[in-house]
Backbone bond lengths (Angstrom), bond angles and torsions (degrees), N, CA, C in turn:
res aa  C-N    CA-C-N  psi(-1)  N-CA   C-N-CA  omega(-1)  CA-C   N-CA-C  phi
1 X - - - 1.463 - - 1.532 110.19 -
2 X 1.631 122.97 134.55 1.281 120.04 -162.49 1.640 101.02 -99.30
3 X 1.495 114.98 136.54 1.250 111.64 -145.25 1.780 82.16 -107.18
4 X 1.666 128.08 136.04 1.424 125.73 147.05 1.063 126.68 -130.46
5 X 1.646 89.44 140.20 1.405 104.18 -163.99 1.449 116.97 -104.79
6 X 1.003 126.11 148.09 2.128 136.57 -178.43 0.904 97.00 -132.21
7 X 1.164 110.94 92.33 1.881 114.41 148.58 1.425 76.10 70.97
8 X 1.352 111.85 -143.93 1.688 149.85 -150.79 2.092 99.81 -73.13
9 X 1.302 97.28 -26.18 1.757 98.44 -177.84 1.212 123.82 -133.03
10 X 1.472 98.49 130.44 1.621 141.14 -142.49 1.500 97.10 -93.10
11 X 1.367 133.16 87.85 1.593 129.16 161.20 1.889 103.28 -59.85
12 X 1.078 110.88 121.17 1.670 117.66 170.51 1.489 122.27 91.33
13 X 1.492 133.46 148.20 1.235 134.62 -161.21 1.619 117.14 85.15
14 X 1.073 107.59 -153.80 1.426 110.17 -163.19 1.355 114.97 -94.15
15 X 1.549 126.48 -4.71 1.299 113.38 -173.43 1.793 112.85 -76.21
16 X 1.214 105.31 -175.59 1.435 109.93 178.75 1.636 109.31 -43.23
17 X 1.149 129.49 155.59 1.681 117.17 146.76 1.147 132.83 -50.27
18 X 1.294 127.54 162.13 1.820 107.39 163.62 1.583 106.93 -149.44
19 X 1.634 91.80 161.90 1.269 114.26 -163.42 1.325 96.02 -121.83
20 X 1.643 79.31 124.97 1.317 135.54 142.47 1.785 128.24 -48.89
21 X 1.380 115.85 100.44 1.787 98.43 -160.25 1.179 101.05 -154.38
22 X 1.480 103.78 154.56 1.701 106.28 177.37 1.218 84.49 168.61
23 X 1.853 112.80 167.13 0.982 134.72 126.95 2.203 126.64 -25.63
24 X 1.323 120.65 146.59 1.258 104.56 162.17 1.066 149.39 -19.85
25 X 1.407 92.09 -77.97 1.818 150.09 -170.00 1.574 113.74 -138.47
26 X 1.358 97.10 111.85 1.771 98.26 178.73 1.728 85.65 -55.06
27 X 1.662 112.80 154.54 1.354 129.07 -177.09 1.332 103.79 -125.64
28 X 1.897 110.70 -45.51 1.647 101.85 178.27 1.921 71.02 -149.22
29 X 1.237 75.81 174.44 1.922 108.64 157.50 1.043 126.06 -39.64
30 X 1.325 103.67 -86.18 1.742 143.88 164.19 1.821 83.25 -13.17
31 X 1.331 91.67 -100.69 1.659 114.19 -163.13 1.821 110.49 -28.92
32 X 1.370 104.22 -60.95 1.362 119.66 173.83 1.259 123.34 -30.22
33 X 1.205 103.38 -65.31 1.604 123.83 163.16 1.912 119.22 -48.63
34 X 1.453 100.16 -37.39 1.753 108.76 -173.84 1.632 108.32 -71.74
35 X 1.953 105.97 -30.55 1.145 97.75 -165.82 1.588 102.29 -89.30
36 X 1.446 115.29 -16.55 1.526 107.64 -175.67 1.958 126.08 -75.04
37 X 1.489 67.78 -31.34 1.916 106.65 162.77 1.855 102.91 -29.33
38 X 1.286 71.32 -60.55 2.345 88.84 -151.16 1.126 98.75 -94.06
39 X 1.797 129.30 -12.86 1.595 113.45 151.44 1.311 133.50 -72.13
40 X 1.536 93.56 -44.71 1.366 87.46 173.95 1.552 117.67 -75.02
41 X 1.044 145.98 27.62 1.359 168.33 157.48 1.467 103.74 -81.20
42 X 1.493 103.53 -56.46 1.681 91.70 176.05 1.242 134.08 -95.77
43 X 1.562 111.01 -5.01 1.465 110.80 168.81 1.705 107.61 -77.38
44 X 1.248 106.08 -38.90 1.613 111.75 -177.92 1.847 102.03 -54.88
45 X 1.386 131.77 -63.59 0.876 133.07 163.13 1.536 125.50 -28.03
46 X 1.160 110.78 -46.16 1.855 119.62 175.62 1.228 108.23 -91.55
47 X 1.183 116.00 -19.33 1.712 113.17 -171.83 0.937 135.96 62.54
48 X 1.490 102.63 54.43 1.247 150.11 -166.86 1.561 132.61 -104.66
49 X 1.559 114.34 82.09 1.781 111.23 -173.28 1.903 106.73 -50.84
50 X 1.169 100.22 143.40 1.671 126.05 -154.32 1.209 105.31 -142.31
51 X 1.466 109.64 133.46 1.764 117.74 -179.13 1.772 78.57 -160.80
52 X 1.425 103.60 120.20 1.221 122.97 138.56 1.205 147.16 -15.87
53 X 1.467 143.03 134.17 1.319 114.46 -176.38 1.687 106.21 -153.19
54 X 1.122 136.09 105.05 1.414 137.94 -173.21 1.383 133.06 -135.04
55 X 1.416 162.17 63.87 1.211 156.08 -99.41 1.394 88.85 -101.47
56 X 1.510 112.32 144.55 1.405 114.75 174.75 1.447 94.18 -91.34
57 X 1.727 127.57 -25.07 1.479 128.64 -169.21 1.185 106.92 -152.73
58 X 1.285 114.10 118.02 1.386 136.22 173.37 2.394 110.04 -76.70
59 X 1.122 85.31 66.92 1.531 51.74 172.21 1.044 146.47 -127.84
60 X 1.576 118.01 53.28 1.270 149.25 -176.20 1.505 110.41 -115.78
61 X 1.444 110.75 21.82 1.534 139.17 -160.62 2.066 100.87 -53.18
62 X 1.052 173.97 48.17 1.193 156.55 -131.77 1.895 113.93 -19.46
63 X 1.208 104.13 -52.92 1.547 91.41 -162.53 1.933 88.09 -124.97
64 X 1.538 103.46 135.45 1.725 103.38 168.57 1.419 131.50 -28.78
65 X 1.706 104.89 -40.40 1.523 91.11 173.93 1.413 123.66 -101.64
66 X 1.533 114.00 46.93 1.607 127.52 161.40 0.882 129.44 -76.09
67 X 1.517 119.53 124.51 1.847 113.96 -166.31 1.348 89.69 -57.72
68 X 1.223 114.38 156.51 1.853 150.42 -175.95 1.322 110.63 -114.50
69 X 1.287 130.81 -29.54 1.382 126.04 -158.05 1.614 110.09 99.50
70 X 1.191 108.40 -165.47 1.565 124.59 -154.26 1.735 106.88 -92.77
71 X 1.198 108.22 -2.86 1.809 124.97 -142.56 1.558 132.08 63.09
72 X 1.231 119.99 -143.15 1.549 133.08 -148.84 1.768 69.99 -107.24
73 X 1.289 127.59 -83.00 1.554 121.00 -130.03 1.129 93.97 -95.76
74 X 1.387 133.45 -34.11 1.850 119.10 175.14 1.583 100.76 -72.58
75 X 1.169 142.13 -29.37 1.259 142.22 -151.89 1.659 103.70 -110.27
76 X 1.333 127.62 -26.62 1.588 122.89 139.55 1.491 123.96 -40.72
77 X 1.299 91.15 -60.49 1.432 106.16 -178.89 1.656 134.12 -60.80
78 X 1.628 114.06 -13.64 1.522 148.72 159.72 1.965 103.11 -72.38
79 X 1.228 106.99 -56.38 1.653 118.65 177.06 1.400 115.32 -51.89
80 X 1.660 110.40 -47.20 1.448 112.80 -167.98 1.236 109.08 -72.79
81 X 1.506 121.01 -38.44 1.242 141.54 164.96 2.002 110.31 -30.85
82 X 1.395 94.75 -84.65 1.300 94.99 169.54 1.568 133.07 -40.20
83 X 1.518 115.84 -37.61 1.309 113.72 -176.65 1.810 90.42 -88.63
84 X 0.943 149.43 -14.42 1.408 132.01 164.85 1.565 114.95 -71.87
85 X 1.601 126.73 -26.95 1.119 123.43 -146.75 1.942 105.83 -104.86
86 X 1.941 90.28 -19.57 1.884 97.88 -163.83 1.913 71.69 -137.55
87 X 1.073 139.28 52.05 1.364 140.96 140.77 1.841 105.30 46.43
88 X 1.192 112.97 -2.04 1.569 102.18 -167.14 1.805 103.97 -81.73
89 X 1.339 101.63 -170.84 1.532 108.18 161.61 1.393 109.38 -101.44
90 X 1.332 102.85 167.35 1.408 117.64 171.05 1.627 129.57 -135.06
91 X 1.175 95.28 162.69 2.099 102.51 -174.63 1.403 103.49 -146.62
92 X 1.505 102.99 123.75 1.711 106.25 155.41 1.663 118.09 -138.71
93 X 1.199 113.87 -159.52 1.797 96.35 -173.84 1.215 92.99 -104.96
94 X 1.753 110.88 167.96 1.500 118.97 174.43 1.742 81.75 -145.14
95 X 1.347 110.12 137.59 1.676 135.39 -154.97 1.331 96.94 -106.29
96 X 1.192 132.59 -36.79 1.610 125.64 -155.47 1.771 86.25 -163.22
97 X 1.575 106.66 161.70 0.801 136.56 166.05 1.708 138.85 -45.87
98 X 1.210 104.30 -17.75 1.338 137.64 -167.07 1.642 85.72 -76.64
99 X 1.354 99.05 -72.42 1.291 120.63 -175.77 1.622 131.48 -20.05
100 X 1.823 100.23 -46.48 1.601 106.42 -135.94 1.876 92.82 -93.74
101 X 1.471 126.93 0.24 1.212 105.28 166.24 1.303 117.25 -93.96
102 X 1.233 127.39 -27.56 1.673 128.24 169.73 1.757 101.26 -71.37
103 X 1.468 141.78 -7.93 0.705 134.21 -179.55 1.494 122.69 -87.66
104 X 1.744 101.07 -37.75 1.799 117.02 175.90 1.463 88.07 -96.26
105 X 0.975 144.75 34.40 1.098 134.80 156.70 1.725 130.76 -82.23
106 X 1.862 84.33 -43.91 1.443 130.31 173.63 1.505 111.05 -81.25
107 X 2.074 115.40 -63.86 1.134 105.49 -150.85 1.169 101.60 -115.16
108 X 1.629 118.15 163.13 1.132 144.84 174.36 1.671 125.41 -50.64
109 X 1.289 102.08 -51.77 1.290 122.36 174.79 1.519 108.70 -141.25
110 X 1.690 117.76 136.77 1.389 141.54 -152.96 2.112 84.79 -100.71
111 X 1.058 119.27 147.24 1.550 127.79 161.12 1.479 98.76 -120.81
112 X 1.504 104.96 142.42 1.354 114.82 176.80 1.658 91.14 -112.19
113 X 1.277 120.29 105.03 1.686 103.39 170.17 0.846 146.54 -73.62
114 X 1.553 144.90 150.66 1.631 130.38 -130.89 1.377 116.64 -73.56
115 X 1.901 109.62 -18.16 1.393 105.60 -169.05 1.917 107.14 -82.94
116 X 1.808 90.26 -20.13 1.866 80.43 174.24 1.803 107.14 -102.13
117 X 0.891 127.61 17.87 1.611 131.65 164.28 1.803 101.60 -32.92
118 X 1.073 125.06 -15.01 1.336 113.49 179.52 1.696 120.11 -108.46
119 X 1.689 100.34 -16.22 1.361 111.25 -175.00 1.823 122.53 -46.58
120 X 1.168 149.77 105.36 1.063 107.66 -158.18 1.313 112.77 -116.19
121 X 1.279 126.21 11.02 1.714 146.22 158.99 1.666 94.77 -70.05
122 X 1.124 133.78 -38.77 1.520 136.61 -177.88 1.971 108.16 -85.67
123 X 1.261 118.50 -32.84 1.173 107.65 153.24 1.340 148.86 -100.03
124 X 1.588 107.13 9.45 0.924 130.69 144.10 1.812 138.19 -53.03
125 X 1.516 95.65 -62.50 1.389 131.22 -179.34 1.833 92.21 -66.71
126 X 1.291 124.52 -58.66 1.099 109.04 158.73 2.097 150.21 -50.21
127 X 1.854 78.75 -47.62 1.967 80.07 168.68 2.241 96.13 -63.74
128 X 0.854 128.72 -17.94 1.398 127.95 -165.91 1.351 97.22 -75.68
129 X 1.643 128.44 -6.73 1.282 112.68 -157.19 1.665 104.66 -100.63
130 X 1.562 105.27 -22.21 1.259 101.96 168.63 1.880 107.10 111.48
131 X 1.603 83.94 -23.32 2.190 89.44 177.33 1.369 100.76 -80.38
132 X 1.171 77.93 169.77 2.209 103.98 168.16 1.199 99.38 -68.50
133 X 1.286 108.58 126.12 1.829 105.34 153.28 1.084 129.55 -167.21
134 X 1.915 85.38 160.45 1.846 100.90 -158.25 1.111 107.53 -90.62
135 X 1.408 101.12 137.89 1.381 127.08 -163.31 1.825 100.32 -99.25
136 X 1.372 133.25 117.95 1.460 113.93 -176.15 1.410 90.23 -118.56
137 X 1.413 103.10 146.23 1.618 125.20 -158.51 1.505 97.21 -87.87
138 X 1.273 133.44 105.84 1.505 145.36 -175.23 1.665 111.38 -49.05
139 X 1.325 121.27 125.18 1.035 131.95 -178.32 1.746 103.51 -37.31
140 X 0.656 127.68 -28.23 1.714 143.71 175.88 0.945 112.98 -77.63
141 X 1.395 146.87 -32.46 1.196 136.46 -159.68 1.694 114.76 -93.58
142 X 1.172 118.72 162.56 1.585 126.98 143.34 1.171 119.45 -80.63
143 X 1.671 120.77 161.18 1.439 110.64 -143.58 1.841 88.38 -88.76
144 X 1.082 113.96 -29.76 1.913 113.23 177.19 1.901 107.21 -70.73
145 X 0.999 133.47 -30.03 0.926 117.69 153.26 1.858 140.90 -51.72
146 X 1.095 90.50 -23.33 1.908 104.04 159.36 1.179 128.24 -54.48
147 X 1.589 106.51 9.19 1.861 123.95 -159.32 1.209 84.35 -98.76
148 X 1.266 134.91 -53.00 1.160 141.88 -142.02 1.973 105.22 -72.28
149 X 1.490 109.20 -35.34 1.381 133.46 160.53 1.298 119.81 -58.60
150 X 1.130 110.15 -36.55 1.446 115.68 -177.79 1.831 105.56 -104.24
151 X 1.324 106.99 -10.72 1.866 90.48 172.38 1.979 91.70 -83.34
152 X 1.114 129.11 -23.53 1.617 119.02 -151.04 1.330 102.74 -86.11
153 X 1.736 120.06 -38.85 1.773 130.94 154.84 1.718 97.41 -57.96
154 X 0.856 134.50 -43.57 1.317 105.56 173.32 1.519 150.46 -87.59
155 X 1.401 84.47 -7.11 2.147 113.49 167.26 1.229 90.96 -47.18
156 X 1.473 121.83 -45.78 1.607 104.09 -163.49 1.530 122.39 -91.28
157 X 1.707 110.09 16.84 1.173 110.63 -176.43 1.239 124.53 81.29
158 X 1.454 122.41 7.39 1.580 127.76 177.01 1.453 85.94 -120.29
159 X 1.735 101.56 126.83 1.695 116.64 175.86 0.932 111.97 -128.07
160 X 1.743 122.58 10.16 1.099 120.60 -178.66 2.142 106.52 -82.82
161 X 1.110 97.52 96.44 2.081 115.29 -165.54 1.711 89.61 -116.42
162 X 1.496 83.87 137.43 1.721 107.50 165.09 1.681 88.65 -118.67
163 X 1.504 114.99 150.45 1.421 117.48 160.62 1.161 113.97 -116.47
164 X 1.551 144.49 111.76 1.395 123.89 170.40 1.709 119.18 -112.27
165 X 1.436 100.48 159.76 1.509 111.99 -155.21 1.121 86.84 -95.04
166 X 1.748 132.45 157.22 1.631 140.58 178.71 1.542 99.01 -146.37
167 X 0.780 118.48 -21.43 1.343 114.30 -156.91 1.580 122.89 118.86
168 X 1.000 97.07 165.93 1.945 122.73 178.19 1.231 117.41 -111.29
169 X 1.480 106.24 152.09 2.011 94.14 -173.36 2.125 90.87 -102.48
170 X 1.280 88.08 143.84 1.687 96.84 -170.56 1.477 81.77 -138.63
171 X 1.503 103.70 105.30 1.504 122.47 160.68 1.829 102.97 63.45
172 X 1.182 122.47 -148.77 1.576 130.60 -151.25 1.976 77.55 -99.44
173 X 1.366 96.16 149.60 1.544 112.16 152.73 1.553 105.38 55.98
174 X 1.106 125.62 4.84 1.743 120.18 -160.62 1.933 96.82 -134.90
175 X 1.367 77.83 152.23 1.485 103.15 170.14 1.769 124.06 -124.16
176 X 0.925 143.37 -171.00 1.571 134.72 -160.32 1.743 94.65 173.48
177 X 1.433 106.42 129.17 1.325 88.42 152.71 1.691 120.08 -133.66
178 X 1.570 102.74 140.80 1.600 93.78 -166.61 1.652 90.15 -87.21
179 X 1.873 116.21 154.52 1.823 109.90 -145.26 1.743 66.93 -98.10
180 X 1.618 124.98 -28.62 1.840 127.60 -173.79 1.555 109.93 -43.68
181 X 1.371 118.04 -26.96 1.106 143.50 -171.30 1.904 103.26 -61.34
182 X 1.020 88.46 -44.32 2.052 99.08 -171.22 1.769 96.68 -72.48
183 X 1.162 108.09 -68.11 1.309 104.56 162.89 1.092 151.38 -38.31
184 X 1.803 114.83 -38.80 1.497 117.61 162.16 1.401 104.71 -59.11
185 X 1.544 123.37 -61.28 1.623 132.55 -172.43 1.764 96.50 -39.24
186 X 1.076 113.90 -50.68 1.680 120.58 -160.61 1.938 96.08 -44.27
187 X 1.737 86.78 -51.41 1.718 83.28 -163.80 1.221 123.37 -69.28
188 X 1.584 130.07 -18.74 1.143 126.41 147.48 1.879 135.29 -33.30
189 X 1.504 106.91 -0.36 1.048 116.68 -174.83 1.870 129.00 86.98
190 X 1.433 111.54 -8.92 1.363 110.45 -150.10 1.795 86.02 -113.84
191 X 1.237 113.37 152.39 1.764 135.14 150.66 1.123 110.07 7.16
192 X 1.238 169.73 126.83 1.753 129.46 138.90 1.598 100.84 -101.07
193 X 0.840 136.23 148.13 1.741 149.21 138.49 1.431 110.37 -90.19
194 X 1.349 102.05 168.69 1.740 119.11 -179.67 1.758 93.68 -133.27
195 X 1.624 89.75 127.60 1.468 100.11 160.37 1.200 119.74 -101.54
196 X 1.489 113.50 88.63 1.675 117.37 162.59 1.115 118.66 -11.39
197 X 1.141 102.64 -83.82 1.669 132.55 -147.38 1.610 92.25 -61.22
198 X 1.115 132.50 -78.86 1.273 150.25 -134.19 1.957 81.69 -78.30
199 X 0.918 128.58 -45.74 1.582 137.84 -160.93 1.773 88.94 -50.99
200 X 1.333 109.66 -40.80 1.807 110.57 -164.95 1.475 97.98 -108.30
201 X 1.205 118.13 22.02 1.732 98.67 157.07 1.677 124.27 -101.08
202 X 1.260 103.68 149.88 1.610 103.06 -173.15 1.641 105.29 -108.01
203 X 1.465 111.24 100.72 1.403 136.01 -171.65 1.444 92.17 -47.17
204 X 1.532 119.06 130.15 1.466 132.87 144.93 1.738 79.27 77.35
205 X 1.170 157.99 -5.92 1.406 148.71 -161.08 1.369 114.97 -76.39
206 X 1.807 122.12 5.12 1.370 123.25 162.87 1.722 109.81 -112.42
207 X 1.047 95.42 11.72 1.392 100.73 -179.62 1.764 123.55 94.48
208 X 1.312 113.75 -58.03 1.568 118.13 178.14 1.756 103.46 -113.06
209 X 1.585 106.61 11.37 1.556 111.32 178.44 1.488 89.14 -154.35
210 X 1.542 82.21 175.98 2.080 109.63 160.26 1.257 109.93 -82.37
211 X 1.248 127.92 147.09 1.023 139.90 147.95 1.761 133.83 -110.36
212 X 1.346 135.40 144.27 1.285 110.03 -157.93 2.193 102.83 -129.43
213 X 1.098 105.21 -160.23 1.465 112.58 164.22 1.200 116.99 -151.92
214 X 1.493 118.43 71.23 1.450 127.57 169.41 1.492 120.43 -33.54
215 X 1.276 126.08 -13.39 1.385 128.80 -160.39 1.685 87.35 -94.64
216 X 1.256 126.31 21.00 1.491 128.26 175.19 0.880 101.35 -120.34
217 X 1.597 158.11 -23.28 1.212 140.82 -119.22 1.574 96.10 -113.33
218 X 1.757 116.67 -36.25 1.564 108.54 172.69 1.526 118.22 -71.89
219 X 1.443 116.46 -0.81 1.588 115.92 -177.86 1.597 109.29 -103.55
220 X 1.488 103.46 -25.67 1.395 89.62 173.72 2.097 113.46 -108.10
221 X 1.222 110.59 10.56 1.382 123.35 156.62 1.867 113.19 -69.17
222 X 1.482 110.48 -41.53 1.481 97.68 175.92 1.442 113.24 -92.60
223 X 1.464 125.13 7.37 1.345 134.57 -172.81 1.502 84.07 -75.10
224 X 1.327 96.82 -77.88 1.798 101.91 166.54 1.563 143.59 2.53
225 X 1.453 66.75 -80.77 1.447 92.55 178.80 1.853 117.85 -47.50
226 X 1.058 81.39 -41.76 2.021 95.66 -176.56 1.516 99.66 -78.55
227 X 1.010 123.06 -6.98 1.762 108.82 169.74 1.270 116.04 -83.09
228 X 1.676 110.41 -37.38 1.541 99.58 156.87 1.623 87.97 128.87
229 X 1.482 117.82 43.97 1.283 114.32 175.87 1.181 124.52 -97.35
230 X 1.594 124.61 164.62 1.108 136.98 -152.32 1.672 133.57 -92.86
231 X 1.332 90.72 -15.20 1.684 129.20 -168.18 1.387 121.70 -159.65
232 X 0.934 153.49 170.50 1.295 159.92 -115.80 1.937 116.28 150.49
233 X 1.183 114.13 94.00 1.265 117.94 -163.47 1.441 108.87 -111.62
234 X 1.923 131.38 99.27 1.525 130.22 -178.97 1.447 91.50 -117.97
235 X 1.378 107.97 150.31 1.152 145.83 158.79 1.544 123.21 -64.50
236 X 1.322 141.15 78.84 1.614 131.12 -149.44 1.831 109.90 -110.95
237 X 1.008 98.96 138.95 1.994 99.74 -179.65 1.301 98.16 -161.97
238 X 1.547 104.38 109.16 1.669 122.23 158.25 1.741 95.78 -25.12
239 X 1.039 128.93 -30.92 1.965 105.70 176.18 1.440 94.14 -177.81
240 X 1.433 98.74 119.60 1.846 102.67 -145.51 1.508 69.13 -125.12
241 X 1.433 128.91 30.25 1.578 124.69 146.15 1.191 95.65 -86.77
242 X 1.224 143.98 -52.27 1.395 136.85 -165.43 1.996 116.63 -99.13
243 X 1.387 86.16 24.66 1.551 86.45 -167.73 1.716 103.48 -91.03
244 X 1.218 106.70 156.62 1.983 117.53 -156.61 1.787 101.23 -90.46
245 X 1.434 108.65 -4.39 1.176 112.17 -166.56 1.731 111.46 -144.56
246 X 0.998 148.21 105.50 0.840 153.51 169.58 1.644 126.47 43.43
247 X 1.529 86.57 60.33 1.696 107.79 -177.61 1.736 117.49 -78.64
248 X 1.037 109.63 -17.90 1.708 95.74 -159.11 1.796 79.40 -82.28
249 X 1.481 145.94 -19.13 1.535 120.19 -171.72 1.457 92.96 -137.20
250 X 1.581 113.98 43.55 1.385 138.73 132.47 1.308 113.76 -66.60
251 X 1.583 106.41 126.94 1.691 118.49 167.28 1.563 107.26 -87.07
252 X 1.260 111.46 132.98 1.530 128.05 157.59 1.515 111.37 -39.81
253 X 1.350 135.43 114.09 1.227 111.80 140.44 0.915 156.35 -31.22
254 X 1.346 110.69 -42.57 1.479 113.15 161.00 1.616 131.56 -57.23
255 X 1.391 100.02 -24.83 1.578 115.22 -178.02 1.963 99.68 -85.95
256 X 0.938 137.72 -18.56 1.602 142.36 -167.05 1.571 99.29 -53.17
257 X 1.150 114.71 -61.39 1.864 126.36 -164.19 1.920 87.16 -39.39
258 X 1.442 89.15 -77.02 1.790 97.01 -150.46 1.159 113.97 -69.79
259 X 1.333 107.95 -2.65 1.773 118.74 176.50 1.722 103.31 -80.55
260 X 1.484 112.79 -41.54 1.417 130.01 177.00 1.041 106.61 -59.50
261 X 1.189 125.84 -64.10 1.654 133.70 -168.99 2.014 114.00 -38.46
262 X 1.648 81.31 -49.41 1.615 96.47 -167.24 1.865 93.42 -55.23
263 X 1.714 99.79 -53.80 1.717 90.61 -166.87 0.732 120.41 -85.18
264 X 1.810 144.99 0.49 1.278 98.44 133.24 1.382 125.75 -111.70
265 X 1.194 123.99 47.31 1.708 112.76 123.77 1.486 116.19 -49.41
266 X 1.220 116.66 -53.02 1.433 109.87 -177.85 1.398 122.89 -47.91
267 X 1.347 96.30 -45.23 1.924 124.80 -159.01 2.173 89.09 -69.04
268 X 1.389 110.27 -49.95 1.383 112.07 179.24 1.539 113.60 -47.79
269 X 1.482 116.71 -43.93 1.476 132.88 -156.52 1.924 89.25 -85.04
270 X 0.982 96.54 -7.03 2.029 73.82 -172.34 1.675 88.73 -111.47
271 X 1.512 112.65 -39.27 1.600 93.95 -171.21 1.411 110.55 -72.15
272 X 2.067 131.13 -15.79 0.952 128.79 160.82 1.797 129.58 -48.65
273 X 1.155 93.12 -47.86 1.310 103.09 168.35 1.894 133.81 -75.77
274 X 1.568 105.46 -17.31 0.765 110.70 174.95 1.439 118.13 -84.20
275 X 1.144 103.34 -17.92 1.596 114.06 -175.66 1.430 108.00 -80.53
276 X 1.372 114.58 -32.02 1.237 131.81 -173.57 1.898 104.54 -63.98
């Protein structure tokens, strides 16, 4: 299993899992900063490896007039902030090519997002950049087809790949996730994470947005968890009722601690045994 490392946190092997967290879409400063504040508060507390997560640009948004975020250079510039101020690393997406040198310039880890998982001038231009990066398995795909993503980041000699699982599209507006899915990716050798959040949203399902069902996201986080994954990827907003970006399968902050706690107990009980 190929082990990557950021700074201080270790994707793969025996340590705890780690999460992956943020807000959507940075929205302001202020906020951005409050929510990274009170995570890293609670991963430090649980003992818990932590990498950030905030899009400066959404732009796979459903309908044109969807907030996006802050952009590329005000919304870098919110990220760098945070990883100077709460010491962690950070990850957001970069869409096109344009993107990916002001992006590794800034971030820690590059996201390829699931709808361009096939692009391969964009994962190219990215394995070229020299960061870790997560590779998210396209609502379309089978989980062995993700090889094909991970040979084109690696033509260029950068193998340092996270893969994360989101889900599958099952019929109009819906997502599904098969848990076999974490496991096939696993054996390919690379990281895997689980994207909660994104696993329970129902694409385009409000009509001019997504809509999601957060009341899934702690049942299929310990589903997860017990397969023996590597990462753990939620979506977080002090009140992801009023959040500009993908609130309805937004986790509460306030709910993160005891939601964490539970998985990894779980996450402990499988790498205990597995080691065994």
């Amino acid at each position: 299993m190929k082990h990557v490392n950021v700074g201080p946190v270790t994707f793969g092997g025996t340590k705890p899992l780690t999460l992956i967290a943020g807000p959507c879409a940075i929205e302001d400063e202020n906020l951005t900063l409050r929510i990274a504040e009170g995570l890293k508060e609670i991963t430090h507390d649980l003992g818990c490896q932590f990498v950030f997560k905030a899009s400066y640009d959404k732009a796979n948004r459903t309908s044109v007039t969807s907030f996006r975020g802050l952009g590329v250079e005000r919304g870098l510039r919110v990220l760098e902030r945070v990883n100077r101020e709460f010491d962690v690393p950070i990850i957001s997406d970069i869409h096109d090519i344009s993107q990916v040198k002001a992006a590794a310039d800034v971030l820690d880890i590059l996201q390829i997002p699931a709808f361009l998982c096939r692009q391969t001038d964009l994962l190219v231009a990215a394995g070229n950049s020299g960061k870790p990066i997560n590779l998210k398995k396209g609502q379309f795909l089978a989980p062995w087809d993700v090889e094909h993503g991970i040979n084109k980041i690696a033509s260029t000699g950068n193998d340092n790949i996270i893969l994360t699982e989101r889900g599958v599209t099952f019929g109009y507006n819906n997502l599904v996730t098969d848990m076999r899915s974490l496991v096939i990716m696993r054996e390919l050798g690379y990281p895997v994470v689980f994207d909660a959040t994104h696993s329970v949203q129902l694409p385009g399902g409000a009509g001019g947005s997504s809509s999601g069902q957060r009341q899934f996201v702690g049942a299929l986080s310990r589903a997860a968890a017990a397969t023996g994954i590597d990462g753990l990827f939620w979506e977080v907003h002090e009140d992801p009722d009023k959040a500009l970006c993908d609130g309805a399968n937004s986790l509460p902050l306030n709910q993160v601690k005891s939601l964490l706690q539970q998985i990894l107990e779980f996450d402990a009980i499988f790498k205990q045994a597995d080691a065994g």
